[in-house]
C-alpha positions as a printed Julia matrix, in Angstrom:
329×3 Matrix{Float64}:
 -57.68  105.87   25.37
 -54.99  104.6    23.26
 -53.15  101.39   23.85
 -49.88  101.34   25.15
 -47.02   98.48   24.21
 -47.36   96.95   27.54
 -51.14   96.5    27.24
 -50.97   95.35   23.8
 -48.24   92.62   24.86
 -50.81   91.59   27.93
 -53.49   91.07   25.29
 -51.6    88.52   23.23
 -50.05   86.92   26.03
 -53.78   86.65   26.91
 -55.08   85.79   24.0
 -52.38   83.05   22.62
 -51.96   81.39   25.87
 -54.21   78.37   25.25
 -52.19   77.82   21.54
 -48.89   77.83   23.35
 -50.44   75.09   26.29
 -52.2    73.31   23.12
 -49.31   73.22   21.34
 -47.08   72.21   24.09
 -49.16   69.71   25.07
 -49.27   67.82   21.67
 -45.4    68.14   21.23
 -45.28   66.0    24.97
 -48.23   63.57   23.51
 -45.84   63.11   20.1
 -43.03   62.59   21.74
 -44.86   59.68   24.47
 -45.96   58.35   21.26
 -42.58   58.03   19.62
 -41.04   56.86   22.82
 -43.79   54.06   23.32
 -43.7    52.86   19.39
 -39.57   52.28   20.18
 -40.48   50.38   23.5
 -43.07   48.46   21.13
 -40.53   47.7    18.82
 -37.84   46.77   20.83
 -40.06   44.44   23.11
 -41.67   42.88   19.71
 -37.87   41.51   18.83
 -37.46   38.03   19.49
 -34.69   37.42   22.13
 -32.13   35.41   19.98
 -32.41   38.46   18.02
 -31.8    40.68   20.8
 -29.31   38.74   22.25
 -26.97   38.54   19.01
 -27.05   42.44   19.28
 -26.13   42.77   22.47
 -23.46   39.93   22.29
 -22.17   41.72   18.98
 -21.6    45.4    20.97
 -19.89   43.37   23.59
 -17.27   42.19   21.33
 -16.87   45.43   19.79
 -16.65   47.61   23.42
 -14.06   44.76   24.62
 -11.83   44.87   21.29
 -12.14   48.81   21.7
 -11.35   49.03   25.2
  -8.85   46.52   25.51
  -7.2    48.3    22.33
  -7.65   51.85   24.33
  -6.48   50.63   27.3
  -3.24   49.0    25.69
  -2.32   52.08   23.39
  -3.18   54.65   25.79
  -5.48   56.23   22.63
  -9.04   56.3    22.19
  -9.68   53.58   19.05
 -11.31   56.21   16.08
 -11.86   53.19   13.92
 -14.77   50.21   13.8
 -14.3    47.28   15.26
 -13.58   44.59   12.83
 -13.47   41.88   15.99
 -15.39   39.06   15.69
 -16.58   35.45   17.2
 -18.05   32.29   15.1
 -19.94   29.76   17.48
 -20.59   26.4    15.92
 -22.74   23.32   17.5
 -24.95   20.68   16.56
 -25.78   16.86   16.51
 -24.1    13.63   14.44
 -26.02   10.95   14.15
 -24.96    7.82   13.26
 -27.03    4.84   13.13
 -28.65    4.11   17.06
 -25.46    6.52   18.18
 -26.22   10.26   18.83
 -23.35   12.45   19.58
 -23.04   16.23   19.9
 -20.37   18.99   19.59
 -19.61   22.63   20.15
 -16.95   24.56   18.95
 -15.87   28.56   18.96
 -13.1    30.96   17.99
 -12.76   34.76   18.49
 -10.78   36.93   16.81
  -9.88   40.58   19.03
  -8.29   43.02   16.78
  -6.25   45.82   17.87
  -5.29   48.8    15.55
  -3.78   51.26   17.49
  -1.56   48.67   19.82
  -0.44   47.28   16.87
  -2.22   46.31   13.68
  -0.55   43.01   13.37
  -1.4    41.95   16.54
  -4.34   39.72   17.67
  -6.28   37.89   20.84
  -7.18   34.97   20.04
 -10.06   32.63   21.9
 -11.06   29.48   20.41
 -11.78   25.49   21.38
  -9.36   23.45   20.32
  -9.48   19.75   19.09
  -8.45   17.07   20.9
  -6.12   16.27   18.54
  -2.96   17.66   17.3
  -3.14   16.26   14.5
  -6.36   17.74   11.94
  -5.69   14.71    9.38
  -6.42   11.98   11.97
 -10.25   13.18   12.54
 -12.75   11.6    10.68
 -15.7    13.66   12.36
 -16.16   16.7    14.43
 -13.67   17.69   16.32
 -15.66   18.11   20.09
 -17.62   14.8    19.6
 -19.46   14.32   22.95
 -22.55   12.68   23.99
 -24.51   15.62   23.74
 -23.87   19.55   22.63
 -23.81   20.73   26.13
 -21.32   17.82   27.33
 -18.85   18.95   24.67
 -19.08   22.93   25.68
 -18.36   21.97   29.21
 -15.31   19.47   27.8
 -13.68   21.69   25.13
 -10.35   22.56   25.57
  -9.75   26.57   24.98
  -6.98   27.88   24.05
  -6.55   32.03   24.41
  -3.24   33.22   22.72
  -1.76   36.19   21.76
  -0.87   36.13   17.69
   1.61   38.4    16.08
   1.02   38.54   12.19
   3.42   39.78    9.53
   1.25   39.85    6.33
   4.6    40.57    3.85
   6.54   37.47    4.55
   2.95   35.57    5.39
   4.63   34.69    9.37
   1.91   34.56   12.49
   3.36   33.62   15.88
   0.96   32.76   18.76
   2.22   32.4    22.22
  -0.68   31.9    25.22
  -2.26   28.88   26.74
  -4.5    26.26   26.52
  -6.57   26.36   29.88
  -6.35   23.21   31.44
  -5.14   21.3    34.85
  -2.71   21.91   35.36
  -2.63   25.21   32.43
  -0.78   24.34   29.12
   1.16   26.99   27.85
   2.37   26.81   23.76
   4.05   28.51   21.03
   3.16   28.08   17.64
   4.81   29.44   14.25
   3.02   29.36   10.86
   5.11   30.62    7.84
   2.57   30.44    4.84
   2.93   31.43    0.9
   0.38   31.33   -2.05
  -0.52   33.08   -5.32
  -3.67   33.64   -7.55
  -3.17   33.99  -10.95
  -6.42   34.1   -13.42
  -8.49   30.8   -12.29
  -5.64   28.78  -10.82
  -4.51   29.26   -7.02
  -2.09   27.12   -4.75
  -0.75   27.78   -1.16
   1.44   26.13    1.23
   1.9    25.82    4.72
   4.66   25.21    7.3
   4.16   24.76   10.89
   6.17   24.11   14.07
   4.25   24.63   17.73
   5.63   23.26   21.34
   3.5    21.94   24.12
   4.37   21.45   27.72
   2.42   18.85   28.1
   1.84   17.57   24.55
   5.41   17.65   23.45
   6.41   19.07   20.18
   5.16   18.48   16.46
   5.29   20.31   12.77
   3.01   20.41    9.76
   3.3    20.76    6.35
   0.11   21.24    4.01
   0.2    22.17    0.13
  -2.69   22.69   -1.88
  -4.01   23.83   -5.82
  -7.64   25.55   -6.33
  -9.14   26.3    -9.95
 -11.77   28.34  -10.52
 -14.43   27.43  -13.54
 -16.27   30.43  -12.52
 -17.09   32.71   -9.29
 -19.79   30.05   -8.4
 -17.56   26.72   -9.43
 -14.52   25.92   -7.3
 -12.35   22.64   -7.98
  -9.5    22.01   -4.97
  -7.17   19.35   -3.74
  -4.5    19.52   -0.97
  -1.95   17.32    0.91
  -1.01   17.5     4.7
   1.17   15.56    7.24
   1.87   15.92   11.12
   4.55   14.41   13.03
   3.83   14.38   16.56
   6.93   13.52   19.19
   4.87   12.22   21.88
   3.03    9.54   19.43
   5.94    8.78   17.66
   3.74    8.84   14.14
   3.39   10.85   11.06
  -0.58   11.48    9.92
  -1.25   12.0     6.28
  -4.36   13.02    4.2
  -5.44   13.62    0.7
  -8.21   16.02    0.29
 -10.26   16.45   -3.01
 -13.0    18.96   -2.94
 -15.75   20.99   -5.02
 -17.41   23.92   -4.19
 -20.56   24.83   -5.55
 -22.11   28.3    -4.85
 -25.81   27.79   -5.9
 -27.07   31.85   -5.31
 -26.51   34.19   -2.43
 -28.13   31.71    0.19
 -27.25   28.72   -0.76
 -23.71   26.37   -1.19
 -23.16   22.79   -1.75
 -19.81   21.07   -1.11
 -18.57   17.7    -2.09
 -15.43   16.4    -0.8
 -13.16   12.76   -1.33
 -10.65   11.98    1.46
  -7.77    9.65    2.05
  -5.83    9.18    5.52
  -2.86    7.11    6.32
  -0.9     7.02    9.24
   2.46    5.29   10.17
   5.63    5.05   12.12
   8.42    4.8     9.78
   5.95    4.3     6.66
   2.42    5.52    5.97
  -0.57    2.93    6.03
  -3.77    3.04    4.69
  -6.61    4.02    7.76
  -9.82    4.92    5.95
 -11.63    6.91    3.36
 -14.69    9.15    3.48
 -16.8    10.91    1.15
 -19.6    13.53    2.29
 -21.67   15.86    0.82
 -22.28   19.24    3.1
 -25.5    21.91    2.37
 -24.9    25.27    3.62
 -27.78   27.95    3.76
 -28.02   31.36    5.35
 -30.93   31.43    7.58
 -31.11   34.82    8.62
 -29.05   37.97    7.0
 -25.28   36.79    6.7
 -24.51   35.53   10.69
 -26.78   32.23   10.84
 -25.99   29.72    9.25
 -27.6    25.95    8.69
 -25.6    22.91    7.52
 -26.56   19.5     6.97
 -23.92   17.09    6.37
 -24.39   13.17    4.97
 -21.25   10.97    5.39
 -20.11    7.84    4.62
 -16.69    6.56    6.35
 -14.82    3.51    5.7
 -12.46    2.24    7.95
  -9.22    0.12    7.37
 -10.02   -2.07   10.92
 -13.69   -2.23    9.88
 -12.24   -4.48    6.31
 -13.44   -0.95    4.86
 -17.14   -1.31    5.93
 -19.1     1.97    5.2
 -20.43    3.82    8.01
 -23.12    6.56    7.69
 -23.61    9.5     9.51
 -25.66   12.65    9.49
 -24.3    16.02   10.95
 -27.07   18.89   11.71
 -25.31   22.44   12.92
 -25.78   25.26   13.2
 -23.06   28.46   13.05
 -23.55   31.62   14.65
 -21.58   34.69   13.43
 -21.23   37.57   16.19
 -19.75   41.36   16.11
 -19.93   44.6    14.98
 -19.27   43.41   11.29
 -22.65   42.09   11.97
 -24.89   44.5    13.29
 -24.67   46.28    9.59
């Protein structure tokens, strides 16, 4: 009796049954196997690894949501947002001091690309020429995280006349709120660069002060950097101008490694500038791991005007920890 379609269909059904469960049933075993090498690989990464990623999408989702949220549009672009944490130990003779310092950087395209949050510690200091050191010096690196002052500010930038406003506060008791205004110029032409600074900001607490820095680069080659620069603060509270002389070189020995030399000179005065100290230091940079961690070592000797210009040595050990999306690539 001759077939008809429906038994012939039966048949093959029949007949290929055990290939379709066969082959089912390898597809399921590939895919366990694919899913449990990813699990294997994911639980094999160490968890300063894993915890640089996941800090790194954090920044990103914030700047993107806070940007989204702000603009009332969904951000299209990558986040360009970043953080740069910073900590480690001086030592100097029996002493032992540590410090900890960090800035963020939130960038927001579509609420306005000149605008910025800004995070960061801030010295205690108003004055950058006055430090000899680090700027958190505590007795230990966890001391000066809990003691730094942070400041979180919104910036306003306006590249073509080189202007950046930030207005926020620096959290502390009672809360500090400042404005700050930074108007700043400079040109590259063949090797030689200069720039120059100018700089007015108002504390409620602090009082008010202004800044003026200048400074001339030249360029031997892409790896060989010669600089000097000048800068001076008058603070209102204090009463005093602070002054230093900076002479630099930057050495760029290959893609991991950078040496840095650098001479300075600080005076400070009422009425007239006086001589406070000198210090010369050598600082070794190396990237430890792909371009976000960063070792430095740091000799230094420091002679001080009330110390019949004695040399002191020191020895600063950091570290500096580069997080974002930027980062992740």
């Amino acid at each position: 009796m001759p077939w008809s379609k429906g038994y012939i269909t039966a048949f093959c059904l029949v007949t290929s049954w055990p290939l379709f469960a066969l082959s089912a049933e390898e597809t399921r075993d590939i895919d366990t196997q694919a899913k449990a090498s990813q699990q294997a690989e994911r639980d094999e990464v160490p968890w300063w690894l894993s915890s640089h990623e996941t800090i790194s999408k954090t920044i990103g989702n914030w700047s993107t949501n806070i940007d989204s949220f702000l603009s009332g549009e969904q951000s299209s672009k990558p986040s360009d947002s970043y953080a740069e944490i910073r900590f480690g130990s001086v030592l100097s003779g029996s002493d032992r001091s540590g410090f900890f310092d960090f800035r963020t950087r939130l960038k927001l395209p579509n609420t306005q690309d000149r605008l910025r949050l800004v995070v960061e510690s801030e010295p205690d200091s108003l004055a950058p020429e006055s430090l000899r050191g680090e700027s958190s010096q505590q007795k230990g690196v966890v001391d000066s995280a809990l003691k730094s002052n942070i400041s979180a500010a919104v910036r306003y930038i306006k590249d073509d006349i080189g202007l950046d406003i930030d207005a926020g506060i620096r959290v502390d008791f009672p809360l500090d709120p400042f404005l700050r205004l930074r108007l700043k110029q400079g040109e590259v032409t063949d090797q030689w660069s200069w720039w120059q600074n100018q700089e007015a900001f108002a504390y409620y607490s602090k009082g008010i002060g202004a800044r003026y820095g200048v400074g001339l680069g030249y360029a031997v080659s892409p790896r060989l950097n010669f600089g000097t620069d000048f800068g001076v603060t008058w603070l209102d509270r204090e009463g005093l101008f602070y002054a230093r002389e900076n002479f630099s070189i930057q050495h760029r020995l290959d893609e991991k490694n950078r040496l840095g030399y650098q001479l300075s000179f600080l005076q400070s005065g009422e009425h007239s500038l006086g001589s406070d100290s000198f210090l010369y230091n050598v600082q070794y940079e190396r990237l430890l791991y792909k371009d976000w961690l960063i070792g430095q070592i740091k000799p230094q000797f420091t002679h001080e005007a009330e110390d019949n210009y004695d040399g002191k040595f020191s020895l600063t050990l950091s570290l500096a920890i580069l997080l974002g999306p930027e980062y992740l690539r």
